[in-house]
MARFI-360058 format. One record per atom (N, C-alpha, C): chain; x, y, z. Coordinates in steps of 0.05 Angstrom, whole numbers, plus 5000, padded with zeros to 4 digits. Atoms other than C-alpha are relative to their C-alpha. Last residue first. Layout:
N
   c      x      y      z
   A      X      Y      Z
...
// end
This chain:
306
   c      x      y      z
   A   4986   5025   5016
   A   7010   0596   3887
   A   4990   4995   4975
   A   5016   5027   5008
   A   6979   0659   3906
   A   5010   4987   4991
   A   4994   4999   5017
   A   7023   0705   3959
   A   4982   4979   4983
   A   4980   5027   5014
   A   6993   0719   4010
   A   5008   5000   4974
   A   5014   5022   5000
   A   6966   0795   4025
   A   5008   4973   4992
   A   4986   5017   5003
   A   6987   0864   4039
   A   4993   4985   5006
   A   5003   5023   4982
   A   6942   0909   4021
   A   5021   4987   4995
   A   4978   5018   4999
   A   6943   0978   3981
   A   4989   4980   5017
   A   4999   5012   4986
   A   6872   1018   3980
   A   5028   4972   4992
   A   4997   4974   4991
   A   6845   1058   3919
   A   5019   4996   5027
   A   4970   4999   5005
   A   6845   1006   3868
   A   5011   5021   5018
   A   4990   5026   5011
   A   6774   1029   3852
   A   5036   5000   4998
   A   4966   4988   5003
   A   6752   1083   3899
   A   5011   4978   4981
   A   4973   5025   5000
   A   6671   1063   3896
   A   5027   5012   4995
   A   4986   4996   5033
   A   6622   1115   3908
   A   5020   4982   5013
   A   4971   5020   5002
   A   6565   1124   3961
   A   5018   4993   4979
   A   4985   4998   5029
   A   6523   1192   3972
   A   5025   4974   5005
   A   4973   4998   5005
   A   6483   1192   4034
   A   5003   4992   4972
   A   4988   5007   5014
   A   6422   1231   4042
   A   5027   4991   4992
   A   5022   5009   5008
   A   6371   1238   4100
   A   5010   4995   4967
   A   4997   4963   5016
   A   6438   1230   4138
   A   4972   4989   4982
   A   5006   5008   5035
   A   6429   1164   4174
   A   4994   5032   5000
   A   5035   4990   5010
   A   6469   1169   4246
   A   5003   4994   4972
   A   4989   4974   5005
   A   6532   1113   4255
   A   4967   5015   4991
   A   5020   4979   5007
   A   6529   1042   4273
   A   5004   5028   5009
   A   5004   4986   4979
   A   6585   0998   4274
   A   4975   5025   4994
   A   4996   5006   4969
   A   6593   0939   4238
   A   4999   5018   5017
   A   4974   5013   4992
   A   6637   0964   4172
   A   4982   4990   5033
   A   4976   4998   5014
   A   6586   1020   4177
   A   5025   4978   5002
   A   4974   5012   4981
   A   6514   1012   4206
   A   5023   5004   4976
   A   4989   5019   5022
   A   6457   1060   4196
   A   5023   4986   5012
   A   4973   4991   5004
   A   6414   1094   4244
   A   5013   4975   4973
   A   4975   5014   5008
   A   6341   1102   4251
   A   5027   5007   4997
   A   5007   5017   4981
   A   6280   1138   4280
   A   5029   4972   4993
   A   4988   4988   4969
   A   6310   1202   4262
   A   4995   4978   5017
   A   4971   5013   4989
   A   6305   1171   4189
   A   5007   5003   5027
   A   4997   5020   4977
   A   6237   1178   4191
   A   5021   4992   5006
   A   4998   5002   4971
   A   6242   1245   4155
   A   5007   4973   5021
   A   5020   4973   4995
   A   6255   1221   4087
   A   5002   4997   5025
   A   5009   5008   4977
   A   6310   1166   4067
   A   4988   5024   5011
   A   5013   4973   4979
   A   6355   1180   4008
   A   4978   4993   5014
   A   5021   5015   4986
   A   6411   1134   3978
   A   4986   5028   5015
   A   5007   4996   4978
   A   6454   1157   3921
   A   4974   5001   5020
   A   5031   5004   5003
   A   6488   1106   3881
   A   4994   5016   5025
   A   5017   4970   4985
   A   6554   1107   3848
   A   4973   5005   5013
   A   4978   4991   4997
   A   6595   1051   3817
   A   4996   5021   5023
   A   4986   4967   5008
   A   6543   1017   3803
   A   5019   5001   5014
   A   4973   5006   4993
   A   6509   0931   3814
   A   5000   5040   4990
   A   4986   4977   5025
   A   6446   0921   3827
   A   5027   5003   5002
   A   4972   4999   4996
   A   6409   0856   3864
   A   5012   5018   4976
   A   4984   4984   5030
   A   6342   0861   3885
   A   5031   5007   5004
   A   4971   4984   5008
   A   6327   0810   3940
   A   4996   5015   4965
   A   5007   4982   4983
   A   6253   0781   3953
   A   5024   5027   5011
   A   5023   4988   5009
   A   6261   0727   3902
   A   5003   5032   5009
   A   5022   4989   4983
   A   6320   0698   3937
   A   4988   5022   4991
   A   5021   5023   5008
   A   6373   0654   3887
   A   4969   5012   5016
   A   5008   5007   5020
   A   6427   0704   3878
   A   4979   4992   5002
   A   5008   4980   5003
   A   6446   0711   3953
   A   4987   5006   4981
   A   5014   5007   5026
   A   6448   0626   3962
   A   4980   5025   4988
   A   4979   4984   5024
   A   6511   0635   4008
   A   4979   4994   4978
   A   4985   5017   5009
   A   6479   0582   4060
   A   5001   5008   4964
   A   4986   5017   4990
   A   6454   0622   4102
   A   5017   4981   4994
   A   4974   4986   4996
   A   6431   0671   4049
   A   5021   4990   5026
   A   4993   4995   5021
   A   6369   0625   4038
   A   5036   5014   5003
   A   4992   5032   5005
   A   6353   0603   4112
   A   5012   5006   4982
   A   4971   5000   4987
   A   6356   0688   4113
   A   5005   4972   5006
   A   4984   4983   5000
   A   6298   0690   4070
   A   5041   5001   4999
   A   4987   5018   5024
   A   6260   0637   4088
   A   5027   5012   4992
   A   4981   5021   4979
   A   6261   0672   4162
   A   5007   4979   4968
   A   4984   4995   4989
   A   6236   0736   4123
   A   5017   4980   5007
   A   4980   4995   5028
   A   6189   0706   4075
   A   5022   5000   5008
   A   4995   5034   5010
   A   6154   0668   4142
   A   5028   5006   4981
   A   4973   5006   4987
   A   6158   0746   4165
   A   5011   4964   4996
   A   5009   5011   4984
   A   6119   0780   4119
   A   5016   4982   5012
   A   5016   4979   4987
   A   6139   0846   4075
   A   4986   4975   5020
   A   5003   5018   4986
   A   6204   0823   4044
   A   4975   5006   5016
   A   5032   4994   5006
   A   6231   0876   3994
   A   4978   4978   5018
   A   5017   5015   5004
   A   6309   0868   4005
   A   4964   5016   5007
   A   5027   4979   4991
   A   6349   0920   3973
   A   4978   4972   5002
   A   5019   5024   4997
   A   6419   0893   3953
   A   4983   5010   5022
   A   5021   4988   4991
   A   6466   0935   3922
   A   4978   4984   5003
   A   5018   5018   5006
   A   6538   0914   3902
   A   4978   5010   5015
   A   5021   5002   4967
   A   6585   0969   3888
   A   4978   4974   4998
   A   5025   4998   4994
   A   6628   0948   3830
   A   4993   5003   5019
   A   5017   4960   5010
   A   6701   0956   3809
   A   4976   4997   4997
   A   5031   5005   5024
   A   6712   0879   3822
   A   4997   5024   4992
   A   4987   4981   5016
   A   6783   0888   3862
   A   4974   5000   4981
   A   4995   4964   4993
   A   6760   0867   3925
   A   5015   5012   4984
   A   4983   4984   5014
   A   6732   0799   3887
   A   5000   5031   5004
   A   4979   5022   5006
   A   6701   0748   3922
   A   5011   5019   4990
   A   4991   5001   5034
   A   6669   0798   3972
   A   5015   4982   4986
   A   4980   4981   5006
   A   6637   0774   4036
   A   5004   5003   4971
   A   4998   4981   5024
   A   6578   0757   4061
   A   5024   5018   5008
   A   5000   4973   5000
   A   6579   0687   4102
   A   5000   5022   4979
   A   5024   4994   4974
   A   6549   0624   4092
   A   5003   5034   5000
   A   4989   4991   4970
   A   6591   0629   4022
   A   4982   5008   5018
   A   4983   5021   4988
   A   6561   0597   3958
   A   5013   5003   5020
   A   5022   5018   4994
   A   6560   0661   3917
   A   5016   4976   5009
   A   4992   5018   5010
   A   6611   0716   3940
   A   4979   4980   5003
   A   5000   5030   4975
   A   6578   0778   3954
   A   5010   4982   4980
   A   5035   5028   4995
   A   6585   0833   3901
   A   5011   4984   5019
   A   5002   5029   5017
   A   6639   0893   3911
   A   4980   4976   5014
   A   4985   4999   5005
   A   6640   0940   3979
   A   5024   4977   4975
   A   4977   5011   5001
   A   6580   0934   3991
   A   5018   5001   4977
   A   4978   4992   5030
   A   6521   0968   3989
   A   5022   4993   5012
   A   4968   4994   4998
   A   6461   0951   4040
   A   5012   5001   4977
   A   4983   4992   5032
   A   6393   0952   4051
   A   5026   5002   5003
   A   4969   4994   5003
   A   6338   0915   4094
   A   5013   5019   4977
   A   4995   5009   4975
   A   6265   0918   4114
   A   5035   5004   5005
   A   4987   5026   4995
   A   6246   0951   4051
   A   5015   5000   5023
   A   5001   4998   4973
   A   6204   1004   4019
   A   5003   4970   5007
   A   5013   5035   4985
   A   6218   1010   3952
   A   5003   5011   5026
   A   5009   4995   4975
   A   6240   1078   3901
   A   4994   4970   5016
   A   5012   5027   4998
   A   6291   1056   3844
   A   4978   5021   5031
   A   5007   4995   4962
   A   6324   1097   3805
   A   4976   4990   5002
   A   5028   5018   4987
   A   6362   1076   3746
   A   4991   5006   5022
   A   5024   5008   5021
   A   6416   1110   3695
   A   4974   4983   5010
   A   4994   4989   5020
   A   6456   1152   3756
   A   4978   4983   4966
   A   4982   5010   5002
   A   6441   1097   3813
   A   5014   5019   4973
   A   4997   4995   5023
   A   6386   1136   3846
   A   5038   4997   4997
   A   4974   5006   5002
   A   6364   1097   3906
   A   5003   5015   4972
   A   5000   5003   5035
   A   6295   1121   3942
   A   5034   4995   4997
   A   4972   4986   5001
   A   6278   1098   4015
   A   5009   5010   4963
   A   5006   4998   5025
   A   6217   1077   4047
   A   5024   5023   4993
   A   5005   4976   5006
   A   6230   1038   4114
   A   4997   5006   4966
   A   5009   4988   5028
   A   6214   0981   4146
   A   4998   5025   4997
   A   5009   4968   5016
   A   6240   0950   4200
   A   4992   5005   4980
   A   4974   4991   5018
   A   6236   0874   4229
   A   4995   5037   4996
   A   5008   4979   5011
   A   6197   0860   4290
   A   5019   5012   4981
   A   5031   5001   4983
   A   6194   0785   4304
   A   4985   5035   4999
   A   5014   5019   5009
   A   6255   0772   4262
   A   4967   5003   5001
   A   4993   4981   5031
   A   6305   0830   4294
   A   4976   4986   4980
   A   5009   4976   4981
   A   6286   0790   4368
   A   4984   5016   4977
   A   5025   5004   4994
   A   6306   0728   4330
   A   4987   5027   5002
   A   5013   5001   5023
   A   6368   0762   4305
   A   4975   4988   5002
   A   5013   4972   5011
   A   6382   0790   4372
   A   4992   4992   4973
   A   5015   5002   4986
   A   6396   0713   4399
   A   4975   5034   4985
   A   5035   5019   5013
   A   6432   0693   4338
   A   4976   5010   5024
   A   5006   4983   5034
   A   6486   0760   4350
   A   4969   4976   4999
   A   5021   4973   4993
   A   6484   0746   4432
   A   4990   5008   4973
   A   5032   5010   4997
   A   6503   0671   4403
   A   4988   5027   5015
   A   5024   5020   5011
   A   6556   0698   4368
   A   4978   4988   5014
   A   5017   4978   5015
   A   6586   0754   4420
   A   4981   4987   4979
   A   5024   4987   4986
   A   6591   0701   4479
   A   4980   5019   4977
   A   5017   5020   4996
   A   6636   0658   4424
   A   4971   5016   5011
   A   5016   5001   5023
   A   6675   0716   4412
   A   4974   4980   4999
   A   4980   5030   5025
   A   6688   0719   4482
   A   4980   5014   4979
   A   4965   4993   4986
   A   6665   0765   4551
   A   5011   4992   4977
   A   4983   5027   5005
   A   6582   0782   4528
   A   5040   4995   5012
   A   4972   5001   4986
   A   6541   0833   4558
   A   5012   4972   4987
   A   4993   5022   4980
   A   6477   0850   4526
   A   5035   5002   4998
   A   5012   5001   4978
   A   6454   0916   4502
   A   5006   4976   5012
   A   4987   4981   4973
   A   6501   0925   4448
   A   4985   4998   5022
   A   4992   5023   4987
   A   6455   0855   4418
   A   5021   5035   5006
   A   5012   5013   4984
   A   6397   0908   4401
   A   5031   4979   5020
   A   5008   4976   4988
   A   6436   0965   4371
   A   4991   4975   5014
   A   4978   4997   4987
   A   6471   0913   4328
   A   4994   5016   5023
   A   4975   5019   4982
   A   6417   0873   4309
   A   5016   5014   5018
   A   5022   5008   4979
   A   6368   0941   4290
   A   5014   4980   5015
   A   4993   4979   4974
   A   6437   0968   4251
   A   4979   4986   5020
   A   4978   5009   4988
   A   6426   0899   4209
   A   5002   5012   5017
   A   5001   5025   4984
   A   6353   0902   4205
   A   5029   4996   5001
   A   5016   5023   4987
   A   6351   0969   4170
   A   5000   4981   5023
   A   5030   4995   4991
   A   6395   1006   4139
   A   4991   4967   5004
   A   5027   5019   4993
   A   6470   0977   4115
   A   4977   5029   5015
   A   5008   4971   4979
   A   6542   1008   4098
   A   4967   4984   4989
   A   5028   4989   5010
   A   6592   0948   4080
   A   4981   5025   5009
   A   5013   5025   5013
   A   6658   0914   4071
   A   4971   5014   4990
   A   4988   5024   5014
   A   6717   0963   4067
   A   4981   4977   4988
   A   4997   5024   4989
   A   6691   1032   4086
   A   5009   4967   4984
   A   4998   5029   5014
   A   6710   1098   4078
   A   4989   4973   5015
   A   4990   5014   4982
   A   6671   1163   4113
   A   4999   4963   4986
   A   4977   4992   4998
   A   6652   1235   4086
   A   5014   4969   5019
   A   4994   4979   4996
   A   6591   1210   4041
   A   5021   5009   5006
   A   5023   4991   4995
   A   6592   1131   4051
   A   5005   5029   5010
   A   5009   4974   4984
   A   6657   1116   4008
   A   4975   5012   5005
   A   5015   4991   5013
   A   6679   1047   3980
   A   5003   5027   5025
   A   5005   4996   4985
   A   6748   1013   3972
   A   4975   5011   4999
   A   5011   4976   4995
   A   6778   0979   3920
   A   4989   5001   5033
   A   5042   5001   5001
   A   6836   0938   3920
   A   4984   5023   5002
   A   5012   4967   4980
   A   6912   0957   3913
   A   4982   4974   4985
   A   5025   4997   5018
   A   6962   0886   3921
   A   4985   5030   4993
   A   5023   4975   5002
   A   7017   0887   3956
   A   4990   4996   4977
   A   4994   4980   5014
   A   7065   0813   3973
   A   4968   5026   5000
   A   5017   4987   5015
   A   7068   0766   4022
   A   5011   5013   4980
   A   4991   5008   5024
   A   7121   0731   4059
   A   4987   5012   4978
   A   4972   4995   5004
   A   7102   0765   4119
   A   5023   4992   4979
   A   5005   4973   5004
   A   7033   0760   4112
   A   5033   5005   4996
   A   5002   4986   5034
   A   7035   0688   4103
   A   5000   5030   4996
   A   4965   5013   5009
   A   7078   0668   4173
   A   4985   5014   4970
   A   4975   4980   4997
   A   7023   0724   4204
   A   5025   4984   4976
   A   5009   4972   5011
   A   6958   0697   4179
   A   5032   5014   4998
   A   4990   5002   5027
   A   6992   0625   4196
   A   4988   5018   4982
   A   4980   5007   5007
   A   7001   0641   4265
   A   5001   4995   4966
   A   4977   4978   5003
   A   6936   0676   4270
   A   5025   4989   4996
   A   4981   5012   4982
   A   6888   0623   4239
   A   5023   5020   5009
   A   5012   4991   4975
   A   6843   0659   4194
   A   5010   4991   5029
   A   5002   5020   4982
   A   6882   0649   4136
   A   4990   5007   5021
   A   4975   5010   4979
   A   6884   0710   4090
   A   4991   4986   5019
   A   4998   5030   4990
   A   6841   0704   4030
   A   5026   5000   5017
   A   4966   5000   5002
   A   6837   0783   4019
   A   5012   4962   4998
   A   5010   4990   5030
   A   6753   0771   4018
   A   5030   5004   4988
   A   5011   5027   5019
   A   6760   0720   4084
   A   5013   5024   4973
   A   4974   5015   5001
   A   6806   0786   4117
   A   4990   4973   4976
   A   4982   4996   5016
   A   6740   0835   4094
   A   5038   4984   5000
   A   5012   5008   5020
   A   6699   0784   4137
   A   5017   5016   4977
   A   4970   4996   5018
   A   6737   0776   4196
   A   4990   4996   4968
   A   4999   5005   5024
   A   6674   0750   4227
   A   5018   5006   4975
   A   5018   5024   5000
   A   6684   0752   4303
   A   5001   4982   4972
   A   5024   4994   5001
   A   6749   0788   4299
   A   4980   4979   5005
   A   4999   5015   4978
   A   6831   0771   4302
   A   4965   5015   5015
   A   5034   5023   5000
   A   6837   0764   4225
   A   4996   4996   5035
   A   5008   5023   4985
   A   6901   0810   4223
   A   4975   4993   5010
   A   5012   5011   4990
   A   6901   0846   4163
   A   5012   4982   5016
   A   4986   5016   4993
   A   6963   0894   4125
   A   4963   4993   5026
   A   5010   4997   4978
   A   6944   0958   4099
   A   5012   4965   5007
   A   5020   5028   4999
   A   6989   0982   4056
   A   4995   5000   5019
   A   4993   5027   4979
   A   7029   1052   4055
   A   4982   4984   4999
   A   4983   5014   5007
   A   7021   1087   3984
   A   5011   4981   5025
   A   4972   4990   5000
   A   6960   1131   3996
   A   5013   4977   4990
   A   4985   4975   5018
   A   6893   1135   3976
   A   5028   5014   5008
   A   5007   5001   5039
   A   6871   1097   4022
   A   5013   5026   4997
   A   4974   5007   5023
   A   6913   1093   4089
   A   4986   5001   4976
   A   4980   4984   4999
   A   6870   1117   4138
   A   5025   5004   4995
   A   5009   4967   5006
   A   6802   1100   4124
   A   5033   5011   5007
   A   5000   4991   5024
   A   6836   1029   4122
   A   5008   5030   4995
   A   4963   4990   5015
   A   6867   1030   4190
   A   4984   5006   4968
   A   4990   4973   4984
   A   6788   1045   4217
   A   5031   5005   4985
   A   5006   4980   5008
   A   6761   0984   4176
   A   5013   5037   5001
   A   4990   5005   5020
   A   6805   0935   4203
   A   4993   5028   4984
   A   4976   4992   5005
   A   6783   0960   4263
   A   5017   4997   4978
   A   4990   4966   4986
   A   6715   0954   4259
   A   5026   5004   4995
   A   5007   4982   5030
   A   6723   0884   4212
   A   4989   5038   5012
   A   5021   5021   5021
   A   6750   0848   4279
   A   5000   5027   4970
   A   5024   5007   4995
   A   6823   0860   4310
   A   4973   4991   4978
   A   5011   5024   4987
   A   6893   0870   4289
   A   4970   4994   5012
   A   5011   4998   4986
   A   6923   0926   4238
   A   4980   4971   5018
   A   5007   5038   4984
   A   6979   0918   4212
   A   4985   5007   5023
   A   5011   4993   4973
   A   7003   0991   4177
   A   4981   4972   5007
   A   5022   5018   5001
   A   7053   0975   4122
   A   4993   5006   5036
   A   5012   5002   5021
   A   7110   1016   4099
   A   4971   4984   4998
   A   5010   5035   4998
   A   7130   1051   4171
   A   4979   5002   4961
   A   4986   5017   5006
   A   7176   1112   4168
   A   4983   4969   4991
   A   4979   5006   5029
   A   7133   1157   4148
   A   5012   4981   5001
   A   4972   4998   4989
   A   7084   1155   4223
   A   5016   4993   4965
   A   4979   4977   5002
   A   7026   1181   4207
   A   5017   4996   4993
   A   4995   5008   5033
   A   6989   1109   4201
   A   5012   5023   4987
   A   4996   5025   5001
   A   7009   1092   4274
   A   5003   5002   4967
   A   4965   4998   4996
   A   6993   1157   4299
   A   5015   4981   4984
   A   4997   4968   5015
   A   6921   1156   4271
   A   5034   5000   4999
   A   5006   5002   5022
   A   6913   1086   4302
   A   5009   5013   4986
   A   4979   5010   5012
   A   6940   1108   4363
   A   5009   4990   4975
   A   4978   4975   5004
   A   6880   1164   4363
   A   5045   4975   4997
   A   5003   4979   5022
   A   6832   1114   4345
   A   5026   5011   5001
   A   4996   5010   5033
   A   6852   1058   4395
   A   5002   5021   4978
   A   4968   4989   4997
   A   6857   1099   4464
   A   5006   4986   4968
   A   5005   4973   5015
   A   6778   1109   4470
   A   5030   4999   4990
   A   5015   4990   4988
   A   6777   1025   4478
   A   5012   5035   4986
   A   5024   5013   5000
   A   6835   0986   4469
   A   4989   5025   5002
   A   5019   4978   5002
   A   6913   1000   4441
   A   4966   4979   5011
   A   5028   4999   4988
   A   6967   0963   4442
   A   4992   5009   5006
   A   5003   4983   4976
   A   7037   0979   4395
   A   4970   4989   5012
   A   5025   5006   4985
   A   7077   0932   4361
   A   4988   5016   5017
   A   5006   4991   4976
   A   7134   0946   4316
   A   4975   5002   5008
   A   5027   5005   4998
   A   7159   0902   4259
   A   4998   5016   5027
   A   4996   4990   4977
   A   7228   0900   4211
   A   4968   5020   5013
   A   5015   4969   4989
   A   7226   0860   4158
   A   5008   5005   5026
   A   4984   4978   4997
   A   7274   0801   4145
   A   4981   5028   4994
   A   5018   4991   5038
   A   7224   0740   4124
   A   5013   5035   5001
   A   4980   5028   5009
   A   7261   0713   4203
   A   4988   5013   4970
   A   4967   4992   5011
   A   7250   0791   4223
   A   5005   4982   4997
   A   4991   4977   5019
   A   7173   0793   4213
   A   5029   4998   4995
   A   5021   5010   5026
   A   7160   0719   4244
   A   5017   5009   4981
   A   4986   5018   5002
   A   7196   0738   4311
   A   5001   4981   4970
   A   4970   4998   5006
   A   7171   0800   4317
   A   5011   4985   4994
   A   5008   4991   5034
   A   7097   0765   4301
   A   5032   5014   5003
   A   5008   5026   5021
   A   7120   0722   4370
   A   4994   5013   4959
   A   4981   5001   4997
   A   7131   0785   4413
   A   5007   4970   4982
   A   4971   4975   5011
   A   7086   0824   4398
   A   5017   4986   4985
   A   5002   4998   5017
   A   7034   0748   4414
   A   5020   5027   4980
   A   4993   5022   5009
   A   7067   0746   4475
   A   4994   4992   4968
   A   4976   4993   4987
   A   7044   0815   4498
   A   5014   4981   4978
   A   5002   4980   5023
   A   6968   0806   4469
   A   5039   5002   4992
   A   4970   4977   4986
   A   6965   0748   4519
   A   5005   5010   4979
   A   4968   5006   5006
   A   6900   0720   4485
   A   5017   5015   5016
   A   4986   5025   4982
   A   6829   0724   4514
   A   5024   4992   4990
   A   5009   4997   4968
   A   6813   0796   4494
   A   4999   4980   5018
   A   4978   4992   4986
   A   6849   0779   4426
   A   4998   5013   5033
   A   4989   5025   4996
   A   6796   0740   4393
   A   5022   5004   5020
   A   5000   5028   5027
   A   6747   0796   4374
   A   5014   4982   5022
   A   5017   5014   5021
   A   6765   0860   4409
   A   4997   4979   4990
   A   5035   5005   4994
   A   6784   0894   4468
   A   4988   4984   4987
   A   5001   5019   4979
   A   6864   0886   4453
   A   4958   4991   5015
   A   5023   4985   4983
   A   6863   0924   4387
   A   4992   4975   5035
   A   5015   5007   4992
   A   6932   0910   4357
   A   4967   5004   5021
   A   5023   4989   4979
   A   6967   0968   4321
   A   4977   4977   5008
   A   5014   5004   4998
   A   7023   0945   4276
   A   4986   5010   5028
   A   5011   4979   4968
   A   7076   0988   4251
   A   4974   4974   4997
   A   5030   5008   4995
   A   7110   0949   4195
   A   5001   5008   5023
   A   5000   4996   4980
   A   7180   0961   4160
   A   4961   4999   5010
   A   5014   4968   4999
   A   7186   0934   4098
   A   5004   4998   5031
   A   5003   4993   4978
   A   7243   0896   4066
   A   4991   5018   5015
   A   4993   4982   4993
   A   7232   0872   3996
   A   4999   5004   5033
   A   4968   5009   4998
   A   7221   0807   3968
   A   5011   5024   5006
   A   4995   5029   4993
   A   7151   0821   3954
   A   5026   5003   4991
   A   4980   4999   4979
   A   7140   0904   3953
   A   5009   4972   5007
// end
């Protein structure tokens, strides 16, 4: 669609990320200003709290619009996805989150003014996408010690992104001092694996090595990435995550790293004592989910690469 004129519904999330201390208003009225100098044509709607979803929905209904622009952290990004794969309208990122981690994996600028001047010059891409049972996601679906973070730091109050990072390092101590452990089997179609392990997750394509954070370098890889740590004392633990602090996922003993297309995860009774997280938000653990990669499944609109 580069050098064409789309029309764009965007749906900012005003609760979230970066945009709960911005004038949301001013910013409309500034990406209008963007969209129709690169001659699109751009409508802004705000949304927070129970009123997001269902505008969301509306938002990616609507026919006329070719790109759905969605604004907040990797929750919401997530949410427009599930509701544009496997179609033909794009999704379109604004980086206005803590970690904006599927925007890093798109390489769109994390700066909003110059997320927006490149988005709008852009062009569509399709990437993949993955699917936990009946529910897409972009970056990741986790057990363990991540849902235990997130469950722990919802209990404090923060106002800023800032407030929400150091409530995130404060609960990862917490998460440190009693990690989880559960016993889980993985059958990847030619390998199954049983372990009992503190962490697990599948993402949405491999981690990028060399990056503090985890994201994908390549959301078109056609791989799940599967990483099952095995960690059973807590020195290992805090080595561990020094290790993956500084993007060195490859290099930690105490990680198994698989790659499929397909892998399904199963988790015996105790799951009632756990939940999983999705894209960041935690959701119950089925005592079996089924995850599969969409490859190419998912339009984006994204800079152009020089």
């Amino acid at each position: 669609m580069k050098g064409k004129s789309m029309h764009v519904l965007a749906v900012l999330n005003r609760g979230g990320g970066t945009l709960r201390d911005l004038d949301t208003q001013a910013l409309a009225a500034r990406m209008e200003q963007i969209f129709t100098a690169a001659g699109h044509t751009i409508e802004t709607r705000l949304a927070e709290g129970e009123d997001l979803v269902p505008c969301m929905r509306e938002a990616a209904a609507d026919e006329r619009a070719d790109v759905l622009l969605a604004g907040g952290g990797d929750g919401t990004v997530s949410l427009a996805a599930s509701l544009v794969a496997h179609t033909d309208k794009a999704l379109a990122v604004l980086p206005a989150g803590t970690m904006n981690l599927f925007a890093r994996s798109l390489e769109i600028p994390l700066d909003l003014e110059e997320a927006l001047t490149a988005l709008a010059s852009g062009e569509i891409r399709r990437v993949d996408i993955a699917r936990a049972n009946d529910r897409f996601f972009v970056h990741q679906f986790s057990i363990g010690m991540h849902p235990q973070l997130i469950r722990l730091r919802e209990r404090m109050s923060f106002r800023s992104r800032i407030g929400k990072m150091m409530a995130s390092v404060r609960t990862a101590f917490v998460t440190l001092a009693r990690p989880a452990s559960l016993k889980v089997s993985l059958d990847m179609g030619d390998a199954k694996i049983l372990a009992t392990t503190s962490s697990l997750a599948v993402t949405n394509n491999l981690y990028a090595e060399g990056q503090r954070l985890p994201f994908a370098e390549r959301p078109d890889g056609g791989q799940l990435g599967i990483y099952v740590t095995r960690v059973r004392r807590r020195r290992d633990l805090l080595w561990l995550f020094l290790n993956m602090g500084i993007g060195r996922w490859r290099q930690n003993d105490q990680v198994e790293i698989h790659e499929a297309t397909e892998v399904a995860l199963t988790v015996p009774s105790q799951r009632r004592r756990f939940k999983c997280a999705i894209d960041g938000e935690l959701c119950p653990l089925e005592q079996t989910t089924r995850i599969a990669l969409h490859p190419g499944a998912l339009a984006v609109l994204v800079p152009v690469v020089s």
